[in-house]
N, CA, C and O atoms as a DFTB+ gen file, in Angstrom:
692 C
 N C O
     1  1       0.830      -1.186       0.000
     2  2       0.000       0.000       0.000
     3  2       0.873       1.247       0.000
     4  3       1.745       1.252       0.869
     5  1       0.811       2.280      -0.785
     6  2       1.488       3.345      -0.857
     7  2       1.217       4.384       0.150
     8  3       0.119       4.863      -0.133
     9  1       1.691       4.937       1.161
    10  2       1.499       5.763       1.582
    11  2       0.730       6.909       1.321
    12  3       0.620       7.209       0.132
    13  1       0.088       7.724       2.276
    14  2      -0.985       8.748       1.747
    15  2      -0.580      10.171       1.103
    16  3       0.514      10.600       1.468
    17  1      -1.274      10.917       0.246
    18  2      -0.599      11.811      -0.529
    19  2      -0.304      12.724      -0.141
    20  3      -0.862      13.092       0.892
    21  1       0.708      13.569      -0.743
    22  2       1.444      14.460       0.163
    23  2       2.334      13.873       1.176
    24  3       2.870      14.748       1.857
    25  1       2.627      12.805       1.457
    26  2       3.037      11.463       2.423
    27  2       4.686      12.592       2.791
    28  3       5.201      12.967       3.844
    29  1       5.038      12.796       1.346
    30  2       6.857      13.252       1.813
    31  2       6.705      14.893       2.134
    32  3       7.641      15.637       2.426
    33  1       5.843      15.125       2.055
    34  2       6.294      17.061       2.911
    35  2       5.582      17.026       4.034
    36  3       5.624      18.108       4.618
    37  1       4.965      16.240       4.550
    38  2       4.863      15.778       6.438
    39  2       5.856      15.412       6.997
    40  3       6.394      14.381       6.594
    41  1       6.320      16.018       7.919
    42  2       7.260      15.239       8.861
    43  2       6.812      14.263       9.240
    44  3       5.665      13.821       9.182
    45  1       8.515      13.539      10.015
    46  2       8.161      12.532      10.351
    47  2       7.675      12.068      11.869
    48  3       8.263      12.514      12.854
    49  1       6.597      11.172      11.991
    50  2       5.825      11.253      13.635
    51  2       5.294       9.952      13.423
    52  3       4.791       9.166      12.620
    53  1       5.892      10.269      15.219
    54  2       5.724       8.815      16.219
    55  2       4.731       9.172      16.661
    56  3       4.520      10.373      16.830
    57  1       3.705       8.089      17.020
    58  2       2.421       8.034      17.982
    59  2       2.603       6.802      18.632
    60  3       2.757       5.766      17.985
    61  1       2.597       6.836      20.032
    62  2       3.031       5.717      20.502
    63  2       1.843       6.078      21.692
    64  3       1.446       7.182      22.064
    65  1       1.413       4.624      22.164
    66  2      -0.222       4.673      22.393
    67  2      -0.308       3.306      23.295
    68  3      -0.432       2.207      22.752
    69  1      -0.243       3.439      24.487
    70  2      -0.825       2.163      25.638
    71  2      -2.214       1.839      25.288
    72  3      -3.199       2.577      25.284
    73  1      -2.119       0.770      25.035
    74  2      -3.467       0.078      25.260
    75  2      -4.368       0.375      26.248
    76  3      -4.090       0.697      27.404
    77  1      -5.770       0.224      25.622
    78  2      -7.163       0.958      26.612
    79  2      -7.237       0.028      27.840
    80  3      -6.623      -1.037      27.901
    81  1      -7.913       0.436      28.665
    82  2      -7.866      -0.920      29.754
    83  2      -8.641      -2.230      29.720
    84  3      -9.808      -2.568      29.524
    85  1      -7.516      -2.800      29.988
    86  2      -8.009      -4.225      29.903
    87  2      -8.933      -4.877      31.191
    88  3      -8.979      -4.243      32.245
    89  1      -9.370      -5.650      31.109
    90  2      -9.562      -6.985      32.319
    91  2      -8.974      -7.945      33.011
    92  3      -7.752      -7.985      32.870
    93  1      -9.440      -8.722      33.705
    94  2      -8.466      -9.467      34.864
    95  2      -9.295     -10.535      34.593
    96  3      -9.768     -10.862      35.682
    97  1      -9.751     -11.297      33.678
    98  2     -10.082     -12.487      33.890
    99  2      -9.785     -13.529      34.900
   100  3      -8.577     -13.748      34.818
   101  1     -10.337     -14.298      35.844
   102  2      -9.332     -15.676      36.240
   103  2      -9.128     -16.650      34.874
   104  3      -9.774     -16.399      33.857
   105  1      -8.417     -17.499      34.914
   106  2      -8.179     -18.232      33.876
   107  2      -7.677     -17.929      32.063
   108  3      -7.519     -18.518      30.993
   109  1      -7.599     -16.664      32.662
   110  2      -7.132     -16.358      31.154
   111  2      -5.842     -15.561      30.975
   112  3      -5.494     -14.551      31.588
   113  1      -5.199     -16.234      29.994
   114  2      -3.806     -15.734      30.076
   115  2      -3.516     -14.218      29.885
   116  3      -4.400     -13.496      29.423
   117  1      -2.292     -13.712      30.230
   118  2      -2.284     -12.264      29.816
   119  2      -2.505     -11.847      28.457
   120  3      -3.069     -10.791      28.172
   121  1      -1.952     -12.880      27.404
   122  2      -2.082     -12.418      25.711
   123  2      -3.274     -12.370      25.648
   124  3      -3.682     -11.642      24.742
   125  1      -4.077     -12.886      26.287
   126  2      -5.652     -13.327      25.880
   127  2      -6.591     -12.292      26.515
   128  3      -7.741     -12.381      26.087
   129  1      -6.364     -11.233      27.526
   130  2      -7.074     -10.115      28.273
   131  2      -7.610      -9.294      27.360
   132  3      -7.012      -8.654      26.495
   133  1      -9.084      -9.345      27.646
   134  2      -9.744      -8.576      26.617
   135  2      -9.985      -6.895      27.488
   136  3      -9.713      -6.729      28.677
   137  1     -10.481      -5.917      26.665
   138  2     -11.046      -4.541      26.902
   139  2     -12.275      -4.795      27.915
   140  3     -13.089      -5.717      27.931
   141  1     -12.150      -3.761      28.690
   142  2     -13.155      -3.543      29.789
   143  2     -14.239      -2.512      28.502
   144  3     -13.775      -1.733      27.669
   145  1     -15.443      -2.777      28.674
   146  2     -16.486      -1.832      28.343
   147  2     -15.471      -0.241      27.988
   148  3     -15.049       0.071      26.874
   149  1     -15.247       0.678      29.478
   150  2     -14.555       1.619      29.471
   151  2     -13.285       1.361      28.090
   152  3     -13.322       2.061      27.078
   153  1     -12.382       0.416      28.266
   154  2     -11.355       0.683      27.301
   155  2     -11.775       0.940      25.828
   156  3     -11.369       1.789      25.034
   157  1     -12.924      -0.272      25.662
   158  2     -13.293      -0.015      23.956
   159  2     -14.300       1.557      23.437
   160  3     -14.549       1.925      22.289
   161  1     -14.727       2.257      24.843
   162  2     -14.858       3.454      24.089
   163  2     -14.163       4.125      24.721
   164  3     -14.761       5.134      25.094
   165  1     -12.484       4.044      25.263
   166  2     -11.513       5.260      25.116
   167  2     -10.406       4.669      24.034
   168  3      -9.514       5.410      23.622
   169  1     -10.519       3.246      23.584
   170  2      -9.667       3.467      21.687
   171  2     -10.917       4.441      21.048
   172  3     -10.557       5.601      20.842
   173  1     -12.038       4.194      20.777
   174  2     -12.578       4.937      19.772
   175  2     -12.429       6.737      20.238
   176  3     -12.207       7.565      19.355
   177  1     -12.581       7.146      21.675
   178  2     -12.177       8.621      21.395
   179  2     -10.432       8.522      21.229
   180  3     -10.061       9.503      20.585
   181  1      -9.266       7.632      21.620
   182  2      -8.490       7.810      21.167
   183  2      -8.086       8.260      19.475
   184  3      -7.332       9.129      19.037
   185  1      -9.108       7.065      18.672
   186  2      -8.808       7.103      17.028
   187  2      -9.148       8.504      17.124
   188  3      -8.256       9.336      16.954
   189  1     -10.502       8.915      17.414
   190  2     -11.122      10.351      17.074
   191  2     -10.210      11.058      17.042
   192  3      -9.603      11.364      16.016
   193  1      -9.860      11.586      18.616
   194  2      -8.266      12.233      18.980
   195  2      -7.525      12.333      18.272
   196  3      -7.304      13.494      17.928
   197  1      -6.564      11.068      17.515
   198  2      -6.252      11.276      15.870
   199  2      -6.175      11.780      15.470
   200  3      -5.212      12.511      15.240
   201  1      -7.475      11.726      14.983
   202  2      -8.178      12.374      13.612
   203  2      -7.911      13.571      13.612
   204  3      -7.003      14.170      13.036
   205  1      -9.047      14.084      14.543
   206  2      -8.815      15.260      15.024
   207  2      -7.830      16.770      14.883
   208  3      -8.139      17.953      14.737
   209  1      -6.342      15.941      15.028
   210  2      -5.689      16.457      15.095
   211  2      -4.642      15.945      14.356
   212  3      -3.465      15.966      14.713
   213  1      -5.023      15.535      13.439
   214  2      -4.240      15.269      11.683
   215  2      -2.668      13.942      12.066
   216  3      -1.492      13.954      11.704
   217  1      -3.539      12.904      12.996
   218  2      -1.947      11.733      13.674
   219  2      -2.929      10.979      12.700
   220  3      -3.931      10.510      13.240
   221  1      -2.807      10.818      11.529
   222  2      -3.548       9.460      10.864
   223  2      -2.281       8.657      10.369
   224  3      -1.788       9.033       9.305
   225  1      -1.796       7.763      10.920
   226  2      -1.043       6.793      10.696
   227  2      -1.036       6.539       8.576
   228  3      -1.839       6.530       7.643
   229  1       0.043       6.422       8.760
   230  2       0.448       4.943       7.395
   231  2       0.266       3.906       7.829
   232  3      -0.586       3.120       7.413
   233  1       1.150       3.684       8.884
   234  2       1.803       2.223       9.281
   235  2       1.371       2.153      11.024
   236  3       1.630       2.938      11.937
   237  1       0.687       0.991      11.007
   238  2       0.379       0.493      12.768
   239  2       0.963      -0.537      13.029
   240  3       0.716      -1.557      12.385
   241  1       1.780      -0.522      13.927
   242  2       2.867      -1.045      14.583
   243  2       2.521      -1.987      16.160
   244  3       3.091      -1.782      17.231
   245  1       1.629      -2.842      15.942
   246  2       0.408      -3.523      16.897
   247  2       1.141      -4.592      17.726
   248  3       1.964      -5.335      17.191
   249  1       0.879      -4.656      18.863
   250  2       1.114      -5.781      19.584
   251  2       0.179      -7.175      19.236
   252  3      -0.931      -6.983      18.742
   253  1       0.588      -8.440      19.470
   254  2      -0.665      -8.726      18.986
   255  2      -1.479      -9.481      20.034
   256  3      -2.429     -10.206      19.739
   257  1      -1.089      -9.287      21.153
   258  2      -2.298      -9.368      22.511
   259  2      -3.702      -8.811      22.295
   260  3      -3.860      -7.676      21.846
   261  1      -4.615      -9.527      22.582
   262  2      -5.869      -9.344      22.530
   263  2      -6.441      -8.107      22.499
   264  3      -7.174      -7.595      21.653
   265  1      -5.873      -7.559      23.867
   266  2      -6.601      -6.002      24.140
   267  2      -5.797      -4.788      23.597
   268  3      -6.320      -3.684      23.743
   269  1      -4.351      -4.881      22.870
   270  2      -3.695      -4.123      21.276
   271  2      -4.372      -3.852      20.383
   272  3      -4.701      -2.799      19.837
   273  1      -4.656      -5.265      20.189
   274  2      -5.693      -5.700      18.269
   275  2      -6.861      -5.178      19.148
   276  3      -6.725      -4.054      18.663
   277  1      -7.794      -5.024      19.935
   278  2      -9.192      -4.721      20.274
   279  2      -8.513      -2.942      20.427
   280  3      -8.746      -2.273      19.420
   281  1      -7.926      -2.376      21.285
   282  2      -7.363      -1.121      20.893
   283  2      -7.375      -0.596      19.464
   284  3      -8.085       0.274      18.961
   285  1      -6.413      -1.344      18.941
   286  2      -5.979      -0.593      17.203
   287  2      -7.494      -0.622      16.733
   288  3      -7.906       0.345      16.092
   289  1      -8.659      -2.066      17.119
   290  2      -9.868      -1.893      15.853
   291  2     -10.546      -0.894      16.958
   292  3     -11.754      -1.072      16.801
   293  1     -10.424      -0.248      17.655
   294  2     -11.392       0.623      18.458
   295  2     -10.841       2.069      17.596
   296  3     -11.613       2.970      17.267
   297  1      -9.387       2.071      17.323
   298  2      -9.128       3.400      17.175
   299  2      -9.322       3.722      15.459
   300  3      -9.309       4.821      14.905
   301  1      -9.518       2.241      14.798
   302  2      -9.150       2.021      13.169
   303  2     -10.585       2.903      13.194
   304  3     -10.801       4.018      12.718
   305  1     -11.356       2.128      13.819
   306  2     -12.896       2.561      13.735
   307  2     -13.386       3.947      13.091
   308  3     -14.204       4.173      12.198
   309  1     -12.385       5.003      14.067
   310  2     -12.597       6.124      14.379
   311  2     -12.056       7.097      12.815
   312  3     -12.405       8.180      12.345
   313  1     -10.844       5.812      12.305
   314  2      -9.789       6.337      11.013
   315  2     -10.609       5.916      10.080
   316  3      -9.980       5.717       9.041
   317  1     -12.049       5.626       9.951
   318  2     -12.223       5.101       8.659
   319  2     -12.654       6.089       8.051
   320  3     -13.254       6.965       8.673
   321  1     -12.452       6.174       6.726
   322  2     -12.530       7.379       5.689
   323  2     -11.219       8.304       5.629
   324  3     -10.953       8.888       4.579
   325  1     -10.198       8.465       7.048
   326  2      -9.265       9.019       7.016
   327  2      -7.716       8.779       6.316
   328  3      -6.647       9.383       6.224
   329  1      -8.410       7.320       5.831
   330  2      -7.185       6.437       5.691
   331  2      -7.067       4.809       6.056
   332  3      -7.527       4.268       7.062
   333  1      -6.224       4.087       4.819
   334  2      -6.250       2.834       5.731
   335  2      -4.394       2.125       5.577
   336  3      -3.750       1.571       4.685
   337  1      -4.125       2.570       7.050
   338  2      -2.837       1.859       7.322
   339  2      -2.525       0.765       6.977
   340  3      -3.427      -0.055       6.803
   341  1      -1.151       0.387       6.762
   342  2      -0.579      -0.661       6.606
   343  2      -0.448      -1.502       8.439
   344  3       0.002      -1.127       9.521
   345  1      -0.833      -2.224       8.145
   346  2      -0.990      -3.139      10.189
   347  2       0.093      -4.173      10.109
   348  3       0.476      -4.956       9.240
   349  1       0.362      -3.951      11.054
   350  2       1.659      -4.916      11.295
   351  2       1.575      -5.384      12.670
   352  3       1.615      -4.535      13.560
   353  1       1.447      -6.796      13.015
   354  2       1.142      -7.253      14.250
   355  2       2.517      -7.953      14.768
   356  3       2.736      -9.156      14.620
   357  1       3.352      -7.109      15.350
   358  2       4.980      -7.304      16.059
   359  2       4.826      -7.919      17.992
   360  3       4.290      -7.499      19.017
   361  1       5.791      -9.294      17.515
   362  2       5.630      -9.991      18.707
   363  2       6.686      -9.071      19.689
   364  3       6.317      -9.015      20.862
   365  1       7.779      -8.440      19.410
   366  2       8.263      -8.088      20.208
   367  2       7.776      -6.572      20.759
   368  3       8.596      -6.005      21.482
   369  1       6.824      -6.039      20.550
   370  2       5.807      -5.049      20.611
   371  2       5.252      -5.455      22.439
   372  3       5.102      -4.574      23.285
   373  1       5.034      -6.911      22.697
   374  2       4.765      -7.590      23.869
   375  2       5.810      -8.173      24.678
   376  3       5.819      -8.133      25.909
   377  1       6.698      -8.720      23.947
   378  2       7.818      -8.988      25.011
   379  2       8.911      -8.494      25.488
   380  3       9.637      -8.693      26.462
   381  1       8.849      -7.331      23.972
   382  2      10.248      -6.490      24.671
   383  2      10.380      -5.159      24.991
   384  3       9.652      -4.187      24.789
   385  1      11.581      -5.317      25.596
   386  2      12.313      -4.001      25.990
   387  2      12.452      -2.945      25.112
   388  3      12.340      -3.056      23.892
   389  1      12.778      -1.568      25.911
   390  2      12.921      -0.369      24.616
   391  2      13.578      -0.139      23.674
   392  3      13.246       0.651      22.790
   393  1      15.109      -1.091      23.712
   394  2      15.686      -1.322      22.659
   395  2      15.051      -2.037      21.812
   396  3      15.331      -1.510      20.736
   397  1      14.392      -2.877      21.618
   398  2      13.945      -4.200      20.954
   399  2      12.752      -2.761      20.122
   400  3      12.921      -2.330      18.982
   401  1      11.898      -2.407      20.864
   402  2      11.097      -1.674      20.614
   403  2      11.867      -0.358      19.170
   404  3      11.689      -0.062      17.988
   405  1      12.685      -0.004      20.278
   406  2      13.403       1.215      19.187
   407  2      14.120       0.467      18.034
   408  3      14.604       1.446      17.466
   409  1      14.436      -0.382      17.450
   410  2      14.849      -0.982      16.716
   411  2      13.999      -1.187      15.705
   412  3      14.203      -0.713      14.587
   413  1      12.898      -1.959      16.021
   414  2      11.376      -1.971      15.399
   415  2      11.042      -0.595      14.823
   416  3      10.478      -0.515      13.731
   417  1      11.344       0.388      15.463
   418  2      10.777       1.555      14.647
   419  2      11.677       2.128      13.992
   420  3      11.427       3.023      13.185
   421  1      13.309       1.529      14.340
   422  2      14.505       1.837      12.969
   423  2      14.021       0.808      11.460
   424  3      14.422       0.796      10.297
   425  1      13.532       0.442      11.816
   426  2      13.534      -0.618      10.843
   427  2      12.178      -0.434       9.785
   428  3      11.791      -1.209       8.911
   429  1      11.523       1.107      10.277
   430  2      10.582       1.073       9.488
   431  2      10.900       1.500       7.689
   432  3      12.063       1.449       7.289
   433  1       9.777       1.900       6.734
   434  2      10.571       2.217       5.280
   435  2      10.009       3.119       5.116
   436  3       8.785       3.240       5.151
   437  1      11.162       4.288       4.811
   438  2      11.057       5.762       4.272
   439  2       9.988       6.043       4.568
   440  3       9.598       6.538       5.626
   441  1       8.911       5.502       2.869
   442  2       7.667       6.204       2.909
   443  2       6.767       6.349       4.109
   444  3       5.765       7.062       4.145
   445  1       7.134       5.754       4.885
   446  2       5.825       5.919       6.022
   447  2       5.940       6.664       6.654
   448  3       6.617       6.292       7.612
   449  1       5.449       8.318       6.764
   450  2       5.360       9.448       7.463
   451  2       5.552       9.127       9.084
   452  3       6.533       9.220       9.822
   453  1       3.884       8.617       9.361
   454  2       2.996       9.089      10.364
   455  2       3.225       7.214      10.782
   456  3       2.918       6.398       9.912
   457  1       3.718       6.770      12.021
   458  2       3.364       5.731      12.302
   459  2       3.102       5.742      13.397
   460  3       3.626       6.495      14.217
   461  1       1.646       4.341      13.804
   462  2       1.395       4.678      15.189
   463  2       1.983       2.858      15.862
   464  3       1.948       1.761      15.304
   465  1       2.460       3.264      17.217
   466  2       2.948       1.960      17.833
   467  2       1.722       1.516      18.856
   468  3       1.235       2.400      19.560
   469  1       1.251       0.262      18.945
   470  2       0.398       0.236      20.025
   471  2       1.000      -1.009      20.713
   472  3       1.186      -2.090      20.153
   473  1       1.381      -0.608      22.475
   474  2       2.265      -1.531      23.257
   475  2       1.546      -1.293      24.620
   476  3       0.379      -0.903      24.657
   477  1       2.244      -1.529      25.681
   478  2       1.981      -2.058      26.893
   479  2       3.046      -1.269      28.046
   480  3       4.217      -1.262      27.667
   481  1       2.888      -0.859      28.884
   482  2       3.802      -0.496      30.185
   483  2       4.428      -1.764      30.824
   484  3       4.220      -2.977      30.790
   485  1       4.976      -1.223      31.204
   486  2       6.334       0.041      30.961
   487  2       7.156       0.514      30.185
   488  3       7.877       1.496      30.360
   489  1       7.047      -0.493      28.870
   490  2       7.966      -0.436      27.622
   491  2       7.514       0.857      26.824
   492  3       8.261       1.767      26.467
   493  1       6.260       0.772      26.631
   494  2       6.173       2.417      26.371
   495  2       5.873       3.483      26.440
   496  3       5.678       4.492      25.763
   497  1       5.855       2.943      27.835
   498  2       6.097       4.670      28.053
   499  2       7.353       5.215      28.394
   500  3       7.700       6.395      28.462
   501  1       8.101       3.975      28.637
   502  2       9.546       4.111      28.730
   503  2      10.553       4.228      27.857
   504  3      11.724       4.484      28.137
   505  1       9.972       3.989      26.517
   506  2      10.565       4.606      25.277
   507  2      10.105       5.852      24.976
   508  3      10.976       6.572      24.486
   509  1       8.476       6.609      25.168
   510  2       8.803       7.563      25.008
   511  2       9.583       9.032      25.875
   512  3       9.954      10.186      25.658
   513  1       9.480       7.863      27.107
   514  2      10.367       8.959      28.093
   515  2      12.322       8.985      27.554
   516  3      13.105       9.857      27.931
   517  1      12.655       7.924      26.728
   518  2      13.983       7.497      26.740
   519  2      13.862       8.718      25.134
   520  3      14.567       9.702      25.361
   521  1      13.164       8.811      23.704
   522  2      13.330       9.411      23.110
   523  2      12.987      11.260      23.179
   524  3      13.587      12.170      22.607
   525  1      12.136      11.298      23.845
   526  2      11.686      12.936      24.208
   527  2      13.302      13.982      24.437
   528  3      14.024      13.749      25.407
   529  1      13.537      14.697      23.774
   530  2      14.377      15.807      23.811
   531  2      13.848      16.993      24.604
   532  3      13.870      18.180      24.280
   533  1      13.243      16.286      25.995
   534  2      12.932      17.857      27.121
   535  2      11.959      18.832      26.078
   536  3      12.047      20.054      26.202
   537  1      11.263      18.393      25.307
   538  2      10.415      19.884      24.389
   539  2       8.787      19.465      25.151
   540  3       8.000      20.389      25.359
   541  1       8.439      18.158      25.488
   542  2       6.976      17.912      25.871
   543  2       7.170      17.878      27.488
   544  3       8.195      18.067      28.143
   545  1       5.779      17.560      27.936
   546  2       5.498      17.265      29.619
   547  2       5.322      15.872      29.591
   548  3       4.462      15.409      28.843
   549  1       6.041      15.100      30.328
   550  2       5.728      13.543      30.550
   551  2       5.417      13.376      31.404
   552  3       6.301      13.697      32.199
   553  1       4.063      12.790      32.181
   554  2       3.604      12.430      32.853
   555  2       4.512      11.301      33.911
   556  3       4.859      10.199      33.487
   557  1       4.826      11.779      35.346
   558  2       5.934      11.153      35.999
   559  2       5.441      10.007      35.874
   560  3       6.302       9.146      35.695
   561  1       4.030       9.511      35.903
   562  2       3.716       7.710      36.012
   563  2       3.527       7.205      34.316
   564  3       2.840       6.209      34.090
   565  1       3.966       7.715      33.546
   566  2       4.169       7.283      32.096
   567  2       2.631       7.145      31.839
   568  3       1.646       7.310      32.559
   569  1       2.842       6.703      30.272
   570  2       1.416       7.040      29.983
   571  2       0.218       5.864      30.490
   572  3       0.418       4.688      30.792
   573  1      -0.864       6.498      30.470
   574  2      -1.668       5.678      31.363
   575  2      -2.402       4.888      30.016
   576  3      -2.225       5.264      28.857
   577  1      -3.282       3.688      30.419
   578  2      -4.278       2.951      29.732
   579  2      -4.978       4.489      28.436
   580  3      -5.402       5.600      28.753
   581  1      -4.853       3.996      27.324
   582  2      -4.942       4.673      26.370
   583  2      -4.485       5.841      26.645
   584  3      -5.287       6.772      26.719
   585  1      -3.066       6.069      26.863
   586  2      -2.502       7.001      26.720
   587  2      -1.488       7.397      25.467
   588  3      -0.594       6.677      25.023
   589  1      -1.825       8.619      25.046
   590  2      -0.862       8.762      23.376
   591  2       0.250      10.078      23.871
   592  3       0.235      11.063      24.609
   593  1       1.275       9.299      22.847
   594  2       2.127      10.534      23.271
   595  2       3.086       9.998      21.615
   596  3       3.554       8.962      21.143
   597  1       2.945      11.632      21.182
   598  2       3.400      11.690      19.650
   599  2       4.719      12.892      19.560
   600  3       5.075      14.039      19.830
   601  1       5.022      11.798      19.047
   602  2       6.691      12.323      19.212
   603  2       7.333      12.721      17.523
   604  3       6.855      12.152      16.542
   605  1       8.291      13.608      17.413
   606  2       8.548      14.252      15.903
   607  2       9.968      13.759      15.791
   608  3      10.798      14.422      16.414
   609  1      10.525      12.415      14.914
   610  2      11.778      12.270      15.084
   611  2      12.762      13.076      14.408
   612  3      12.463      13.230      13.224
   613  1      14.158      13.816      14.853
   614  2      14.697      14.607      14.218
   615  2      15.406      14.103      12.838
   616  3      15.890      14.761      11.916
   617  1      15.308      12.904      13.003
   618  2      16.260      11.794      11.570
   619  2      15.234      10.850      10.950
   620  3      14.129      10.626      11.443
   621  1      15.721      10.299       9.784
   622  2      15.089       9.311       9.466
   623  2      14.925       8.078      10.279
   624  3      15.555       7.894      11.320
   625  1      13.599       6.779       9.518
   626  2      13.701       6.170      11.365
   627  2      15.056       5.709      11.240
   628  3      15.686       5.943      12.272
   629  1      15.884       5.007      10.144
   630  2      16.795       4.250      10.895
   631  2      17.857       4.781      12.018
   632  3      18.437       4.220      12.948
   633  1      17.850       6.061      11.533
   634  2      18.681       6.997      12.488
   635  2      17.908       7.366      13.747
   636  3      18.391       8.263      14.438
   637  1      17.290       7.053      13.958
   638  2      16.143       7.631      14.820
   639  2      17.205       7.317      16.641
   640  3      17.679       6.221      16.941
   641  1      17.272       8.106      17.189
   642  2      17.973       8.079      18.437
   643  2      16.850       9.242      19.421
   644  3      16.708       8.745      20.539
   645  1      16.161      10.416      19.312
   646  2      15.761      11.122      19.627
   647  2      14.110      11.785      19.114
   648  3      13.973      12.335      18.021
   649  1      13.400      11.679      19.722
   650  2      12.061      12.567      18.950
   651  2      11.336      13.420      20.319
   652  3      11.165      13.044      21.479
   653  1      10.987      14.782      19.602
   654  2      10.598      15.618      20.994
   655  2       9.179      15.218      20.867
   656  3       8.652      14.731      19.867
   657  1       8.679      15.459      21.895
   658  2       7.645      15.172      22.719
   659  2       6.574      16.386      22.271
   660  3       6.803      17.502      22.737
   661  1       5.370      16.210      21.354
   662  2       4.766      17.677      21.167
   663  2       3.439      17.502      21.122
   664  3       2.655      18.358      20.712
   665  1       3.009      15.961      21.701
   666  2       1.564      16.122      21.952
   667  2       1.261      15.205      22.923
   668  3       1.944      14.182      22.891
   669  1       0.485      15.283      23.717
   670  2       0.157      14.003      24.486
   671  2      -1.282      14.146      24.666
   672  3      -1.922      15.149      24.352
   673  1      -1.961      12.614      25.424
   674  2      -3.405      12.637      25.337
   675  2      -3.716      11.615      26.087
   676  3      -3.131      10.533      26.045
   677  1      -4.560      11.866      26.743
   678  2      -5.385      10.350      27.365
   679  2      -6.567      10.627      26.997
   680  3      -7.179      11.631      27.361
   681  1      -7.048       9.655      26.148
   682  2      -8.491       9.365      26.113
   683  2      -9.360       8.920      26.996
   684  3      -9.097       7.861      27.567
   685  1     -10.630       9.652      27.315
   686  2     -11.548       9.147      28.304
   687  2     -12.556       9.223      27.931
   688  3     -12.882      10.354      27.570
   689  1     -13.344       8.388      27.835
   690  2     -14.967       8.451      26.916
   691  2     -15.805       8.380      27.862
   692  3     -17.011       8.395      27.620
């Protein structure tokens, strides 16, 4: 899928986005934790949020735990007509660390402007506290259950070492 038009005189932006809140099932594994009522309508004002404010992804960068994929289709929901991303469902999105993570987003291709990551705490909010160049406010307890925080990287991704911090958001429906 080609990226959206006008794709190369947008900078380039991170949206990196905790999953809405989940549940505590007994018996059910953590990959398998689905959205509480509350979480599946704070992805859809998350997507809105988006919209809103012109973060419409190319490329989604998804964990692929239950309540990620129920996140991303809460927020896709909100993107329809705005666009339709390229989805990418990354295992290490769930198991790893911020390197593993930042690597994943070196590894993205050129064309994709606008990409959004959807992961899990502490990993990201701890990447976006590890890339922020002091320009945004980070919330001392990192971002919360559907929390977005969109970051502008100063390099291309593979170079990507740094992106300031110039929007943040928690969705609450």
């Amino acid at each position: 899928m080609a990226p959206l038009t006008g794709a190369a005189t947008r900078p380039r932006t991170l949206v990196l986005l905790r999953h809405a809140k989940a549940d505590r099932p007994a018996g059910l594994s953590d990959t398998d934790r689905p959205l509480t009522d509350r979480g599946h309508a704070d992805a859809a004002a998350a997507g809105a949020w988006l919209v809103n404010h012109g973060y419409v992804p190319d490329l989604v960068l998804c964990s692929p735990a239950r309540r990620t994929r129920q996140t991303w289709h809460g927020v896709a929901v909100a993107l329809a007509g705005a666009g339709s991303p390229v989805v990418r469902y990354e295992r290490s999105l769930y198991e790893g660390a911020t390197g593993e993570l930042l690597a994943l987003i070196r590894s993205v291709e050129p064309e994709f402007r606008t990409v959004l990551v959807i992961g899990h705490n502490p990993t990201i909010s701890q990447l976006s506290e590890q890339l922020d160049t002091g320009g945004g406010e980070v919330d001392s307890d990192g971002l919360r259950t559907c929390g977005i925080a969109v970051h502008q990287p100063e390099a291309d991704w593979p170079d990507t070492e740094t992106a300031k911090l110039v929007a943040a958001h928690t969705a609450r429906a």
